[in-house]
C-alpha positions as CSV (number, residue, x, y, z in Angstrom):
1,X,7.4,-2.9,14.8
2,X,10.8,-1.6,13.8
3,X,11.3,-4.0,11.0
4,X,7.8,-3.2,9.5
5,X,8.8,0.6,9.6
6,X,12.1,0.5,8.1
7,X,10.5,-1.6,5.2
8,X,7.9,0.7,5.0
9,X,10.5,3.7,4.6
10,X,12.2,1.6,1.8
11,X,15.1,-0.6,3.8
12,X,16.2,-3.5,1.7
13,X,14.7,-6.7,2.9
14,X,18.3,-7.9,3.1
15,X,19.5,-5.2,5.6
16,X,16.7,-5.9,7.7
17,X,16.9,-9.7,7.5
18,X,20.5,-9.0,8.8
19,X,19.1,-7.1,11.7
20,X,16.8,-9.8,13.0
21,X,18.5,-12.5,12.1
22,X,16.2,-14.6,10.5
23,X,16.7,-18.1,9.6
24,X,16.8,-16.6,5.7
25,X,15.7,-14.0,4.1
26,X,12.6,-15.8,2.8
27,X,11.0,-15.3,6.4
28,X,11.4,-11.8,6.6
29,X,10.2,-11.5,3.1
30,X,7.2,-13.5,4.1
31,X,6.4,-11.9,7.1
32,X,6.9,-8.1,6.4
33,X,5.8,-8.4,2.7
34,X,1.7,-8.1,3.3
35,X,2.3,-5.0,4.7
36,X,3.4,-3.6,1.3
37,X,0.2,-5.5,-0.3
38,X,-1.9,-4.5,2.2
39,X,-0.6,-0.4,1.1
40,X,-1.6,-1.1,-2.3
41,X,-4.7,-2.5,-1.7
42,X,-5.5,0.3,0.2
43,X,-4.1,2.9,-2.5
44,X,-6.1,1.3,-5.0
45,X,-9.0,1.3,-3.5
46,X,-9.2,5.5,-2.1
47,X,-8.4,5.7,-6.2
48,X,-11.4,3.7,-7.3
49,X,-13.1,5.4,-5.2
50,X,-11.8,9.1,-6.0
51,X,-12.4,8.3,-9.8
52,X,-16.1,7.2,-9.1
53,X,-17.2,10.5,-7.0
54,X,-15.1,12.3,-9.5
55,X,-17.5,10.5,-12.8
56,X,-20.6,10.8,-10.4
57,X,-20.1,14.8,-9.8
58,X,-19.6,15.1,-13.7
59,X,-22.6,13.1,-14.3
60,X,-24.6,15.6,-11.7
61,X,-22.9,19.0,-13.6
62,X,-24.3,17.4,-16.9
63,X,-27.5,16.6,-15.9
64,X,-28.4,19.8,-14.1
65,X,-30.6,22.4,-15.2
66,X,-29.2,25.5,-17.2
């Protein structure tokens, strides 16, 4: 849980590989990396999303009735 949060609050993966003490640095790469895929998945999707109301509410101002 700690490891994920410093990542998450921009620790360097070295620093934190030194902390646990991981065989190398490519496990705690491996492990805690998703995490920060799994963020940008997320931010990309509420964006999608955001821009497709956002067209769908212009489409409704355009089409209503003066």
């Amino acid at each position: 849980m700690y490891s994920r949060h410093t990542l998450r609050e921009g620790a360097r993966a070295e620093d934190v590989w030194g902390i646990l003490g991981h065989a190398n640095i490519d496990v705690t790469q491996n492990v805690y990396r998703k995490n920060r895929w799994e963020k940008r998945e997320t931010a990309a999707t509420q964006a999608v999303a955001a821009m497709t109301k956002a067209a769908q509410n212009a489409e409704k101002e355009e089409n209503r009735p003066e």
